[in-house]
N, C-alpha and C positions, 0 to 999 in steps of 0.2 A: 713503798716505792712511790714517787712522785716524776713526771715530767716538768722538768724546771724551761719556763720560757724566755726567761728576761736577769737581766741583770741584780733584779731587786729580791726577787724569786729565789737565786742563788746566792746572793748575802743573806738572806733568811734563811736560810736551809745549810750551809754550809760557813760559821761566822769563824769559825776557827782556820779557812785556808786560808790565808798569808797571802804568798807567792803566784799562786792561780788564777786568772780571772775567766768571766765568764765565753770573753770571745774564744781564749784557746781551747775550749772541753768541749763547747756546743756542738752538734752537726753542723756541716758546712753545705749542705745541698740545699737548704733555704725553698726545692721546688714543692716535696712534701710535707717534710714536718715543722718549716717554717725556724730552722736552726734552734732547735730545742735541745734536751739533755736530759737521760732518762740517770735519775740519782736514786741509788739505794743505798744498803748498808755497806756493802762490797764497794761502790765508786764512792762512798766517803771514807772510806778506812782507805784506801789509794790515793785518793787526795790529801788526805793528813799525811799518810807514809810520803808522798813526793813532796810534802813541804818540810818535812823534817829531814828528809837527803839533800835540799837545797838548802837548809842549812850548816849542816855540815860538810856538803860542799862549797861553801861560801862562794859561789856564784851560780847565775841563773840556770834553770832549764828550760827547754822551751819543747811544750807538747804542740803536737803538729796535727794529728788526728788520735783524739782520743775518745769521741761517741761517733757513733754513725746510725741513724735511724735506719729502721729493718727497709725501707724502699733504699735508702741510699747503698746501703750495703750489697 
């Protein structure tokens, strides 16, 4: 398990998602956990699954909130 903080963090940890980028998965509360993203085996096996339905749905998805740090929650 890793908490991924940045954009570079998340191209190294995750080089096979496609379609996803870092701003749509991070926490949005930015007050305590400074918009991070807690990545395990389960939130990348979800990230590959949502990039292989966006392509076989041949257009985009767009995730809206998809972590939330336990204070934001």
């Amino acid at each position: 398990m890793s908490i991924i903080r940045n954009v570079s963090e998340y191209r190294e940890h995750c080089p096979d998602v496609k379609y996803f980028n870092f701003n749509e998965i991070m926490c949005h509360c930015r007050h305590y956990c400074g918009g991070s993203f807690l990545l395990n085996e389960d939130s990348k096996k979800f990230l590959k699954t949502m990039d292989e339905f966006r392509v076989f749905l041949g257009k985009p998805i767009y995730l809206t909130n998809l972590y939330r740090c336990p204070q934001h929650n």
